[in-house]
C-alpha positions in Angstrom: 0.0 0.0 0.0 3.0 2.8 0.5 3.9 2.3 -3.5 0.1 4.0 -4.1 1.4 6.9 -1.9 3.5 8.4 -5.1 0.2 8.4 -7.4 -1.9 9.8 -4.3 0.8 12.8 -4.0 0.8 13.5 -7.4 -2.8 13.8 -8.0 -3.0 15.7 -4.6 -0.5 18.0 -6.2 -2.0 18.6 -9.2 -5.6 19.2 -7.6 -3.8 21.6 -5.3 -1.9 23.3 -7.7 -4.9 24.0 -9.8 -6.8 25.0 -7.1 -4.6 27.8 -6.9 -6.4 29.7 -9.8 -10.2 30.4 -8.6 -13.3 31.4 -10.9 -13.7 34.4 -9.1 -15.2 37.8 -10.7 -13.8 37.6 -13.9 -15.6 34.1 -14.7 -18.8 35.3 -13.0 -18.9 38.0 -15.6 -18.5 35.4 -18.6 -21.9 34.5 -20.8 -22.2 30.6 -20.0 -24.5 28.4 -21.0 -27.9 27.2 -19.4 -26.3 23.8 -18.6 -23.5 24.9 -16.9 -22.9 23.2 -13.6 -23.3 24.4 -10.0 -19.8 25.3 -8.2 -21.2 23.0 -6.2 -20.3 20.0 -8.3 -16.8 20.8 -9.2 -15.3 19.9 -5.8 -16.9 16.5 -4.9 -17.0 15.7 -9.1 -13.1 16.2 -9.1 -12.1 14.5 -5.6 -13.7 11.3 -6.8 -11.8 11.3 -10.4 -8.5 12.4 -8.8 -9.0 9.1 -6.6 -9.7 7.4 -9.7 -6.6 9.2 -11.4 -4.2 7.5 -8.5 -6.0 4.3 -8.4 -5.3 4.1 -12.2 -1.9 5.3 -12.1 -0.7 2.8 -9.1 -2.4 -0.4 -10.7 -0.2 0.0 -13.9 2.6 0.4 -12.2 2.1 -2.4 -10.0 1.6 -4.4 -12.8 5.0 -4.2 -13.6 5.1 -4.9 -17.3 7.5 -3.4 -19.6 4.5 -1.5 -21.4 3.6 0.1 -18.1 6.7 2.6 -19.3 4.2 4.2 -21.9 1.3 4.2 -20.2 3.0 5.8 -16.9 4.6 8.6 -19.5 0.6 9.7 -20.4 -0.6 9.5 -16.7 1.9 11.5 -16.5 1.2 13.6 -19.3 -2.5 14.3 -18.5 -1.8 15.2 -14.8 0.4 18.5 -16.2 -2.1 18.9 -18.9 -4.9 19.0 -15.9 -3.2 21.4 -13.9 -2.3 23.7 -16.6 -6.1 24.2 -17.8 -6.9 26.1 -14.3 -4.1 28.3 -15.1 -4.6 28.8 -18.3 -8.5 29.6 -18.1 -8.1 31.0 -14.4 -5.1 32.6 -14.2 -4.5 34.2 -17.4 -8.2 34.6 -18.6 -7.3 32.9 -21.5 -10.0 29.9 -22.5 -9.2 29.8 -25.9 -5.8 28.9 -24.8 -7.5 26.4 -21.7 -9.5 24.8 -24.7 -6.1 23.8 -26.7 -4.7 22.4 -23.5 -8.4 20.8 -22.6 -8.7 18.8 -25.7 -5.0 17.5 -25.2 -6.0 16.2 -22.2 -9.0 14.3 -23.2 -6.6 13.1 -25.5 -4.3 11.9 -23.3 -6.7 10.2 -20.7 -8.2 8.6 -23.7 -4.1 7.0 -24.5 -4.1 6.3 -20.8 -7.2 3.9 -21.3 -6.0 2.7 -24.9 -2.5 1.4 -23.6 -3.5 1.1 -20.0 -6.2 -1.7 -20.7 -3.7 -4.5 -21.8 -1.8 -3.6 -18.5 -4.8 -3.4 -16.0 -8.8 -3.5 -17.2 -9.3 -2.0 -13.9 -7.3 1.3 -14.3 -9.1 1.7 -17.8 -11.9 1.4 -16.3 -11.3 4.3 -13.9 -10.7 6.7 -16.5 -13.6 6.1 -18.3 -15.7 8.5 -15.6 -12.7 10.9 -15.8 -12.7 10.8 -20.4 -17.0 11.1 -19.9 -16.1 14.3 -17.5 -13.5 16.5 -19.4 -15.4 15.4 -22.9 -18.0 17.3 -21.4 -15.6 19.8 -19.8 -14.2 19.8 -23.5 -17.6 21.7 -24.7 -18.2 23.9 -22.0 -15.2 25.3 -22.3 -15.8 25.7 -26.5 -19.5 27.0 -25.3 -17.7 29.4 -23.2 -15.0 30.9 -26.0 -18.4 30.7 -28.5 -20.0 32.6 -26.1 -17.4 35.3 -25.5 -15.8 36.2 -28.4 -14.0 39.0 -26.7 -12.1 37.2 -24.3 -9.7 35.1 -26.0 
């Protein structure tokens, strides 16, 4: 059980550090559409993926394989692509920018599930809920730069 501690840090790092950019005035002002979320949802919506996220992350690697390599390099690669989005969209206002960096990420967690299934069905399986929510994160954000063509 110590060996999951690494993936739990990691994700606990990247949660925190993009925690560190807030919504705050400047989103409130944004046009958004009817189905955007409540705040509410964010916080209990991301603990449960970022569990998911380490869960995933630790089962490959305790598989052990030799293709664990590649599929630790994209869980890798989506947890700075996940922190980056807060402070691209948060910190520097700049969702166009978030929505590059938004849809590399769905990309990557959908590598993570292409060359983390042969490896471990189970952490697939785990990012399935996390591709479902950044897919729809994916739109919002594009609803958001649609909806605000000043604020690129």
């Amino acid at each position: 059980m110590l060996t999951f501690i690494p993936f739990l840090l990691a994700t606990i790092l990247t949660a925190f550090s993009g925690s560190r950019f807030r919504p705050g005035a400047w989103y409130m002002e944004l046009a958004k559409p009817s189905w955007n979320p409540p705040a509410w949802l964010f916080g209990p919506v991301w603990t449960l993926l970022y569990l998911g996220i380490a869960v995933a992350g630790w089962l490959v690697w305790r598989a052990g394989r030799s293709a664990a390599t590649v599929a630790l390099s994209v869980w890798v690669a989506q947890l700075i692509l996940n922190g980056l989005w807060s402070w691209l969209f948060f910190g520097l206002h700049r969702p166009s920018l978030a929505w590059i960096d938004i849809m590399a990420l769905l990309a990557s967690i959908v590598a993570f599930i292409v060359v983390a299934r042969p490896i471990s069905a189970g952490a697939a399986w785990l990012f399935v809920p996390y591709a479902l929510w950044v897919g729809f994160a994916t739109v919002l954000n594009a609803t958001i730069v649609r909806l605000n063509p000043g604020v690129r």
